[in-house]
C-alpha positions, -999 to 999 in steps of 0.1 A, spaced: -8 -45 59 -2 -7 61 -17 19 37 -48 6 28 -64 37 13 -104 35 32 -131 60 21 -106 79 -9 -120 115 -12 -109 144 -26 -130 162 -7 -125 146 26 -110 164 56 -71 163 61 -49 157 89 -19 182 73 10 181 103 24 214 106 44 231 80 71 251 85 97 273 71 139 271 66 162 290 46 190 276 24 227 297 22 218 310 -10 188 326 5 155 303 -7 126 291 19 119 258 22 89 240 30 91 210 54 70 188 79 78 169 109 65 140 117 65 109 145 92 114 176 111 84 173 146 81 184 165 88 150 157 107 121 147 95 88 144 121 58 123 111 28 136 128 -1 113 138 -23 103 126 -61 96 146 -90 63 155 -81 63 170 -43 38 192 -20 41 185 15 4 200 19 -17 185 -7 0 147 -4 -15 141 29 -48 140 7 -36 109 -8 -46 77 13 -18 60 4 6 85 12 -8 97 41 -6 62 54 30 54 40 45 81 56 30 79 93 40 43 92 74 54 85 73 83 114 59 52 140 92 44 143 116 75 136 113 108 137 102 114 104 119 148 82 96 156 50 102 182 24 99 200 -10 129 205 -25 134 235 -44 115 244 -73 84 222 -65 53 226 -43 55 249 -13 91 257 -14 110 289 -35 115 290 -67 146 295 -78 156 306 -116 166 277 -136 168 240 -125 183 235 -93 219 211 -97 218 182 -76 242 203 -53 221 229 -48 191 203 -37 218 187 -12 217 222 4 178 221 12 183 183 29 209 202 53 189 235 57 161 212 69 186 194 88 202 225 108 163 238 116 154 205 135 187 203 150 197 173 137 232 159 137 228 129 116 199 110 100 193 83 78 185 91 42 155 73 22 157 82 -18 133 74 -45 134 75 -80 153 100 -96 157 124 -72 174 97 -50 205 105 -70 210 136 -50 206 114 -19 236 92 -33 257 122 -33 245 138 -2 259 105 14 291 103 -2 298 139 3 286 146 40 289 104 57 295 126 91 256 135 84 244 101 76 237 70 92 224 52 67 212 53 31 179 35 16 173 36 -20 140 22 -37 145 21 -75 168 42 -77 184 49 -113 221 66 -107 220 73 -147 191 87 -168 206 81 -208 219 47 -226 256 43 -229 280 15 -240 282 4 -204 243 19 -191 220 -2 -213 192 6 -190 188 43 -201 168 61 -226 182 68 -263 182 103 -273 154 107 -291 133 86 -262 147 110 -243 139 138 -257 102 129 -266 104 122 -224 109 159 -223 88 176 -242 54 158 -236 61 166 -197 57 207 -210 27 197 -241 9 173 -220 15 187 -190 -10 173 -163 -33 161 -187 -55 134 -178 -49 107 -207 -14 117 -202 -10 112 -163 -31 78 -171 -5 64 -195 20 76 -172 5 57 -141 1 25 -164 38 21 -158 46 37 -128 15 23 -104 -1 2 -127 -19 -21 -97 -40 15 -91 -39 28 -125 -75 21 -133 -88 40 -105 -104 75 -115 -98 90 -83 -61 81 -83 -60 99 -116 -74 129 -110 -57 132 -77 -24 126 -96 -35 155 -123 -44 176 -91 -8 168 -73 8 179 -113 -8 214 -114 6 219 -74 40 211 -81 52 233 -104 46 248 -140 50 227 -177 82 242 -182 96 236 -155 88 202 -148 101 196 -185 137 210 -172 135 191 -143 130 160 -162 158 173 -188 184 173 -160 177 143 -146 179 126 -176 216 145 -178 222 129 -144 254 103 -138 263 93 -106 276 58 -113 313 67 -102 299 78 -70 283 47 -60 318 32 -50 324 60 -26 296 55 -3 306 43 26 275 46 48 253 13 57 234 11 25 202 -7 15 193 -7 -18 155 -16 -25 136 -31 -59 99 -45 -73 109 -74 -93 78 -64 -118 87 -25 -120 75 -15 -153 93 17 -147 123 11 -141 138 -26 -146 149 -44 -117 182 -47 -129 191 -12 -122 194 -16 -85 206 -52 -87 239 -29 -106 234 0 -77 241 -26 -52 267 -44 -63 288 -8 -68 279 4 -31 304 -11 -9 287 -36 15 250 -26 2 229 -48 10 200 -59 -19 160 -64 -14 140 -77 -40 104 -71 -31 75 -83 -49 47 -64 -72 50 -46 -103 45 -6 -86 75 16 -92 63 36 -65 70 27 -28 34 32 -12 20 19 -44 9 -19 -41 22 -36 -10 35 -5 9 39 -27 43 68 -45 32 87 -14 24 80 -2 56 89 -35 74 126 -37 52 134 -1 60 124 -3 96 145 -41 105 172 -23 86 177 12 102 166 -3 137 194 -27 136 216 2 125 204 22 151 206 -8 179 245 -17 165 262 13 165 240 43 183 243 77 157 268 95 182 292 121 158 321 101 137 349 114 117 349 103 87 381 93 70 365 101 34 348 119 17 332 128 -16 346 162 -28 359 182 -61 396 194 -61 405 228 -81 442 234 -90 449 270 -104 483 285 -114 493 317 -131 503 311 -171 544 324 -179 547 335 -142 585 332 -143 585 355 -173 560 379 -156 579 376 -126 613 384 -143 597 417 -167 583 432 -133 608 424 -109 615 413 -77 594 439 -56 562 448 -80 559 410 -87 551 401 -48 530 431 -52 513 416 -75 517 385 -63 499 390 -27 471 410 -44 465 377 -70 464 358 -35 442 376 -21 417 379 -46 418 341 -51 409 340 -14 383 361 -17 367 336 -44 372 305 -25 355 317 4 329 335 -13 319 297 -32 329 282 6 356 260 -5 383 257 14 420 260 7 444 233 8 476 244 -1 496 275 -22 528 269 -38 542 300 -54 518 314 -78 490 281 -77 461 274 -56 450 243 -43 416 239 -28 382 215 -22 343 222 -22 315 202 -13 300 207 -44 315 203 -81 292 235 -96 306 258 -68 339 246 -75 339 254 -115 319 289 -107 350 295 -86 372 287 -112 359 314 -131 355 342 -107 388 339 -99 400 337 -137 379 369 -138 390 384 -107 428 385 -119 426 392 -152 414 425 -137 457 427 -126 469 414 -165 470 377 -151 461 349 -170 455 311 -151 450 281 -161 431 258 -136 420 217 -133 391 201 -116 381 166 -109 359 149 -85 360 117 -63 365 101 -26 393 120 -10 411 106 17 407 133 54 446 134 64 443 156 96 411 171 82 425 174 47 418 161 14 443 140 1 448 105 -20 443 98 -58 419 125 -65 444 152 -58 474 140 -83 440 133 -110 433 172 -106 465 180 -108 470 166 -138 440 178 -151 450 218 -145 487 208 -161 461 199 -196 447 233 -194 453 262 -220 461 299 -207 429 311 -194 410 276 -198 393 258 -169 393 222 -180 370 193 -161 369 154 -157 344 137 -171 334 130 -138 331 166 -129 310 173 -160 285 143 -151 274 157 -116 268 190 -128 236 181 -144 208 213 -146 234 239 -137 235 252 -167 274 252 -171 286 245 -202 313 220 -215 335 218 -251 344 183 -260 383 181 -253 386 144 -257 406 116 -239 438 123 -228 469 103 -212 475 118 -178 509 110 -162 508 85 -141 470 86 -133 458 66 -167 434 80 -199 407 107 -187 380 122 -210 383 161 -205 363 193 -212 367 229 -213 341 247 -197 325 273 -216 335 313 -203 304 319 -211 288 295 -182 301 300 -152 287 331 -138 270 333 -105 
């Protein structure tokens, strides 16, 4: 068996690998190791707590992950926010962490790699897969929860006030001893009695980031819903769950799996909620059989994908016949080119990418449904700088790629959306709103609505006041 912790010291001499430095399009530095030269990559998205220097003090981590870099090349980082990486102001969307998986991508010059995600933080590996597949060769998940809060159809979730006690004893007890003990009687409990493990756990706490903002961390992820996802995946997916996890319940990924096209389900034995908790070896031996065979079946040469995950925004100008018909002919494509521009100059500046224009409207897609809404209201902001008002729609979902274009169901649904909006109103999907978790936009309630030909969609206005950046 693997990771047998021998001789656990706090104290004891480290074997750190070399750390190293990459910087994200907004700007941040992040902190990231790597490890083993195997012949594909594997990236190990990091949990909650992260620190890519003082983990390797940890037996059982230490040993986890050079199992896992015996046979890849192995990609380890802090995301973000957390241990050795910038901090940014305010919790970073899931979005935003996609960005640091590529930054550390693009510095070790690597095309494609598979993905391994763990607890909640594996919800940003979900998306990363559905929106870039052209980057991934496959996707392992262990315990992975794709929604943090109870609803009618999510009975696995916490209840508000669960939720919100959740919250604030991460920021009053932050790294606390009795605390962290409680904590590991669920989350590790095989090791749970073991002082050493405690304090190190305490130790790892203080290392990762502050009280408050481990409490907003934990705030957003509880905010998180990637459910609809799930079905849009359409890399080889292995989904991975202790049948005793006191943590999260085993039904969870039983559900993940059965919504990932062609997933395939592990149920592994013990009661640890964490992977190199317990019996770490046979983690290692289901993700290695199942990225080796990957990797022996179809080599990780460049594909095209022929979907994708991505948000559509539709924007048109409010009475532009009548503003059209007051200004006349010639001042109106004045007017008209400089709206165009401007609206250019926004899409670019969030890197979206325009699709189409039709007269006065815009029609483009983003990688990322935050960027898409700040967008929105730049440009809504932009123009009303020339006494024009829009209106504009956004929803989010697997696209078809028609010669490199988005196209299918998604489109018409955002459509329809922007047709719901009110003069200067940027209205949402519900789906939209869910993967915007911890970026501090905003929504108002607009309730369910009948749009033509697409079915009943709950909508929301986004707040003016939340979408600057």
């Amino acid at each position: 068996m693997c990771c047998r912790p021998e001789g656990w010291s706090l104290l004891a001499p480290v074997d750190v690998p070399a750390i190293r430095y990459t910087r994200t399009t907004d700007g941040l530095n992040i902190a990231y190791q790597v490890v083993g030269e195997g012949p594909f990559d594997l990236v190990f998205v990091p949990q909650v707590i992260s620190n890519v220097q003082i983990f390797w003090e940890n037996p059982r981590w230490a040993g986890f992950m050079r199992e896992l870099a015996s046979f890849s090349r192995l990609l380890l980082f802090d995301r973000r926010g957390v241990g050795l990486s910038d901090r940014p102001s305010g919790v970073p969307a899931l979005e935003q962490r996609m960005d640091d998986v590529r930054a550390v991508l693009d510095a070790v010059g690597s095309e494609r790699a598979a993905l391994f995600g763990t607890g909640p933080d594996g919800a940003m590996a979900v998306l990363f897969a559905a929106t870039y597949p052209e980057r991934v060769t496959a996707l392992v998940l262990f315990a992975v929860a794709p929604r943090g809060m109870w609803a009618p159809d999510y009975a696995w979730g916490l209840r508000e006030d669960e939720a919100r006690k959740v919250v604030e004893d991460a920021e009053r007890h932050f790294a606390e001893r009795d605390y962290t003990a409680q904590l590991a009687q669920r989350m590790y409990p095989s090791i749970a009695a073991d002082d050493d493990v405690i304090a190190w756990a305490v130790r790892a706490t203080r290392l990762n980031s502050t009280p408050g903002a481990l409490a907003a961390l934990r705030q957003m992820n509880l905010e998180i819903d990637v459910r609809t996802v799930l079905a849009t995946i359409r890399v080889p997916t292995l989904v991975l769950h202790r049948g005793g996890d006191r943590y999260v319940p085993v039904d969870v990924s039983r559900f993940v799996a059965e919504q990932i096209p062609g997933a395939l389900y592990q149920e592994l034995d013990g009661i640890d909620h964490i992977p190199w908790v317990g019996d770490p070896g046979t983690v290692v031996v289901a993700v290695r059989e199942f990225v080796e065979r990957i990797w022996r079946e179809k080599p990780w040469e460049e594909i095209e994908p022929d979907r994708v995950l991505a948000t559509v925004l539709f924007t048109d100008i409010v009475g532009s016949t009548e503003k059209a018909m007051t200004l006349g002919n010639a001042r109106w494509r004045e007017l008209l080119h400089e709206h165009h521009s401007r609206v250019r100059g926004q899409i670019a500046r969030f890197r979206g990418r325009e699709i189409d224009t039709a007269g006065d409207g815009f029609f483009a897609s983003f990688d990322g449904p935050a960027r898409a809404i700040r967008c929105a209201g730049a440009v809504r902001d932009a123009v009303a700088e020339l006494g024009i008002e829009i209106r504009a729609g956004l929803h989010a979902g697997e696209c078809e790629l028609i010669d490199g274009k988005v196209g299918g169901v998604v489109v018409h649904i955002g459509a329809r959306v922007a047709a719901e909006a009110e003069p200067d109103e940027i209205l949402v999907s519900g789906t939209v709103k869910d993967l915007v978790a911890g970026s501090g936009i905003q929504f108002e309630d607009r309730g369910l609505r009948t749009l033509k030909g697409v079915g009943e969609w709950h909508l929301y206005a986004v707040s003016p006041r939340a979408v600057a950046g």
